[in-house]
N, C-alpha and C positions, 0 to 999 in steps of 0.2 A: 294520134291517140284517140283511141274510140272509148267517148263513157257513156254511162247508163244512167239516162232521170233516176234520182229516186222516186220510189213507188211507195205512197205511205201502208195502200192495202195488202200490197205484198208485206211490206214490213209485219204488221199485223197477222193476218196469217201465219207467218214464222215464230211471232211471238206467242200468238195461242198454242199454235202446236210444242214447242219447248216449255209452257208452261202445263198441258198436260201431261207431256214424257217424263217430266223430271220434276215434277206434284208440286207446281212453285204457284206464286202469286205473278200477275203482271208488274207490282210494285218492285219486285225483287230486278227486273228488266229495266224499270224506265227508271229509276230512284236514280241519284246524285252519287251515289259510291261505286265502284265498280263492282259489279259481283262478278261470281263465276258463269250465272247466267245470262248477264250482259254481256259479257264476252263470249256467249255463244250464239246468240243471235248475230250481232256481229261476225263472227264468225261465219254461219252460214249466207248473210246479208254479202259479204266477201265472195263466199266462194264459191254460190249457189250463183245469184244475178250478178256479181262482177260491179255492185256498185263503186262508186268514188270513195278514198278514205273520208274525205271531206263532208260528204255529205253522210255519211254514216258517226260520223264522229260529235257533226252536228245536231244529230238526231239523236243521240244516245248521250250526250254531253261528257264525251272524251275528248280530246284534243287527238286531233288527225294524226299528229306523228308517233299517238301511241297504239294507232289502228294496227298497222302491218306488226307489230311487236305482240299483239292479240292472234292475231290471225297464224301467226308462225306459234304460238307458244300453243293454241289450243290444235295446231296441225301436226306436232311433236305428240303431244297426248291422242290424237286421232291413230297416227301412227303405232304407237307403245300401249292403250289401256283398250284393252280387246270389247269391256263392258262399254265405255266411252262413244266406242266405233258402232256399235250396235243402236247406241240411242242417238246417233245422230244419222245413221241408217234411218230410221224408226222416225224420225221427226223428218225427213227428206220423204220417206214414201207418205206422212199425213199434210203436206205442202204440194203433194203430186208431180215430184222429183224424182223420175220412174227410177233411174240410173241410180247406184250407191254413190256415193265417193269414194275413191281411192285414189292414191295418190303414187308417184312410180320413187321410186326406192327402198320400198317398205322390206 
């Protein structure tokens, strides 16, 4: 099993950029409740660098085994909300993520 250090400055970078695409505060990301925009860093922190649940869970203060349950639920909405797919398009090319995401069975 191959993992990946987390990287705080990467992390950061992902979160500036979701915080301009989607006009939020950083507070809205690192705050104690889950938002929606928590789980899209997460998300991209997932499926961009391939980090651990673990260490993203602990950095964002979820509980590891609710990472992959994030990660499938905002991959389901990447797939189905056409706006969705566009801003996280849009937030991968400001992180210098040349490639979109897509995903095969769409």
């Amino acid at each position: 099993m191959n993992t990946t250090t987390f990287n705080l400055e990467k992390a950061k970078i992902i979160e500036d950029a979701v915080c301009v695409e989607f006009g939020c505060s950083i507070y809205e990301i690192v705050c104690f409740k889950n938002t929606f925009l928590k789980k899209v860093v997460v998300f991209l922190l997932s499926k961009v660098h391939g980090y651990n649940k673990r260490n993203i869970g602990h950095k964002y203060q979820i509980t590891y085994l609710y990472v992959p349950t994030v990660v499938a639920e905002l991959e389901w909405q990447f797939k189905n909300v056409q706006a969705f797919q566009v801003s996280i398009n849009n937030v991968c090319k400001k992180i210098g993520y040349e490639q979109d995401l897509d995903f095969a069975g769409r």
